[in-house]
matplotlib code that plots the C-alpha trace (Angstrom):
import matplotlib.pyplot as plt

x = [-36.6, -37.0, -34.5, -34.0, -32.1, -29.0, -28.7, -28.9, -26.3, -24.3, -24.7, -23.3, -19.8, -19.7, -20.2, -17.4, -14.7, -16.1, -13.1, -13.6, -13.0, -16.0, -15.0, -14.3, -17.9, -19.2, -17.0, -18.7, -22.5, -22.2, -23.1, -21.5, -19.3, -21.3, -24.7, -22.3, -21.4, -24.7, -26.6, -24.1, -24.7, -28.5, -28.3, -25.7, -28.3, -31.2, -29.2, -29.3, -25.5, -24.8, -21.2, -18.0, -16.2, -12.8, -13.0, -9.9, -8.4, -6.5, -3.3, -4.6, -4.9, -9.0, -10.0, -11.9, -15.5, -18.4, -22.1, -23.9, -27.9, -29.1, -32.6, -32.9, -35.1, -38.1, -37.2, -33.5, -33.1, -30.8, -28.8, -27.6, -27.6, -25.5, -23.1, -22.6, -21.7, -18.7, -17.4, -14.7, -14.9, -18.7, -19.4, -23.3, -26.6, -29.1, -32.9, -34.5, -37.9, -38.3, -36.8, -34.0, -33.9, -30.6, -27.8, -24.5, -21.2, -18.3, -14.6, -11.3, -7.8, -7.3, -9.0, -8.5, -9.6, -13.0, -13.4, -13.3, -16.0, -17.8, -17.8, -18.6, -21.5, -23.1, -22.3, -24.0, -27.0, -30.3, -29.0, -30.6, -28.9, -26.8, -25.8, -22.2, -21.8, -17.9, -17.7, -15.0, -15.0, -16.9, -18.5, -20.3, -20.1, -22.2, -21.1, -20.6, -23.8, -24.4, -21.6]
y = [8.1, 5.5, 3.2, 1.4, -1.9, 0.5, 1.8, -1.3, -2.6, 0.9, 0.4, -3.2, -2.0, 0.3, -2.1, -4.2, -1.2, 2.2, 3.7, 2.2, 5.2, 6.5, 5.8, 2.2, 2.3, 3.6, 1.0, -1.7, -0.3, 0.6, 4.6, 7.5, 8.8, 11.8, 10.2, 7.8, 10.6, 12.3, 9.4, 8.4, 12.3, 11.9, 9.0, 10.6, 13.7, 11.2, 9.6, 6.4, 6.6, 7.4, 7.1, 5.2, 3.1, 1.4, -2.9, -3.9, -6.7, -9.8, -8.2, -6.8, -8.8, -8.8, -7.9, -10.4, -9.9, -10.7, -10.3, -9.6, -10.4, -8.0, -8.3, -5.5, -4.2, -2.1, 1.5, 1.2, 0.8, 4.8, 3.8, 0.8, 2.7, 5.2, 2.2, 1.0, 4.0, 4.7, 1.5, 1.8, -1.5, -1.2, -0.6, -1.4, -1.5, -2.5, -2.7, -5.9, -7.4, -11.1, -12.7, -10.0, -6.2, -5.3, -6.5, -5.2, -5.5, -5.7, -5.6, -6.3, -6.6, -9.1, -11.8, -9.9, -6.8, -8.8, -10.7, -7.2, -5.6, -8.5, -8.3, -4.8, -5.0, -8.1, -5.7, -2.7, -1.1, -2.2, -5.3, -7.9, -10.9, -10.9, -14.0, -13.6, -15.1, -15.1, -14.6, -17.4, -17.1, -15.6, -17.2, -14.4, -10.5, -8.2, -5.0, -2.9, -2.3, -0.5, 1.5]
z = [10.1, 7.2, 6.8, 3.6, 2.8, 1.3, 4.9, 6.5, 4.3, 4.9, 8.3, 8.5, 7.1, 9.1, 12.0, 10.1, 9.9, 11.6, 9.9, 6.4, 3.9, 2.3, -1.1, 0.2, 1.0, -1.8, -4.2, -2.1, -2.3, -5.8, -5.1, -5.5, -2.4, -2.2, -2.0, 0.6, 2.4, 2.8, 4.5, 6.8, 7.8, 7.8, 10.1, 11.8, 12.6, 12.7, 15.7, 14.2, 14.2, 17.8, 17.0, 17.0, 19.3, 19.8, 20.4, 21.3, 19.3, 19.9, 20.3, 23.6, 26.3, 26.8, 30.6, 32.6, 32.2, 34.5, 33.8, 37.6, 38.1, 40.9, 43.1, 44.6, 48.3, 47.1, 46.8, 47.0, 43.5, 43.3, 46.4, 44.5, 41.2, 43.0, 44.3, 41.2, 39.5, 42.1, 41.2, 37.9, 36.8, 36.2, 32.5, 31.8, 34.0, 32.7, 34.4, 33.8, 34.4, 36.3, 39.1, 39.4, 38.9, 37.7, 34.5, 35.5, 33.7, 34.7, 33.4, 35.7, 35.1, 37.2, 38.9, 42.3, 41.0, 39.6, 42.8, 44.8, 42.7, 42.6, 46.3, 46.7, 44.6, 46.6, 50.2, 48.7, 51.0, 49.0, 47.5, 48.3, 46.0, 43.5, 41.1, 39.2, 35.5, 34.9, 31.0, 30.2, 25.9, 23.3, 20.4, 18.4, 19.1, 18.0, 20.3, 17.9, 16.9, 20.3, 19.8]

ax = plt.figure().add_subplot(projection="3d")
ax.plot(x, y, z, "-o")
ax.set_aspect("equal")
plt.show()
């Protein structure tokens, strides 16, 4: 699917308010809501809109987040997957290429809760290291894009 610099700037309200009415949108790109409506529907189909997601706002109190580099022993890489799936605070895995094998997120209510997943991830069967990256503040976020 083509997409054209209307979408692009279509898609980056949306990534500003997901909820922003359509005629909101269509005031600020200068079409009409219908011809609005219909591409967010094409893009919708086309899967370039995967959908919409909730981020929480500074009212809430944000979770602690951790960022985990894996290495992993050759051929245990669905034993670990499987490990990290069973644990709740693990949000994202990601496969990587270089020094280690795995990206995992992480989210925790509370430092004991992080410190306990943390540890269960570096005791796991088939890992073989694991470096933790407490995320302390965040200077640009661009999440929503990924939906």
């Amino acid at each position: 699917m083509q997409i054209d610099d209307t979408d692009q700037q279509l898609l980056a309200l949306l990534r500003e308010n997901a909820r922003a009415p359509v005629a909101e949108l269509s005031r600020r790109l200068g079409l009409a809501r219908t011809t609005v409506q219909a591409r967010i529907e094409r893009m919708e189909k086309a899967g370039v809109i995967a959908g919409y997601t909730l981020r929480e706002g500074a009212g809430l109190r944000p979770p602690l987040q951790a960022t985990v580099l894996i290495s992993i022993e050759p051929r245990n890489g669905p034993a670990v997957l499987a490990r990290l799936k069973s644990l709740p605070g693990v949000e994202v895995v990601h496969t990587t290429s270089g020094r280690f094998d795995l990206l995992v997120q992480v989210r925790a209510g509370t430092t004991a809760e992080l410190d306990d997943t943390l540890d269960r991830i570096g005791e796991a069967r088939g890992v073989r290291s694991s470096e933790s990256l407490i995320h302390l503040s965040t200077r640009l976020d661009r999440s929503s894009r990924s939906g």
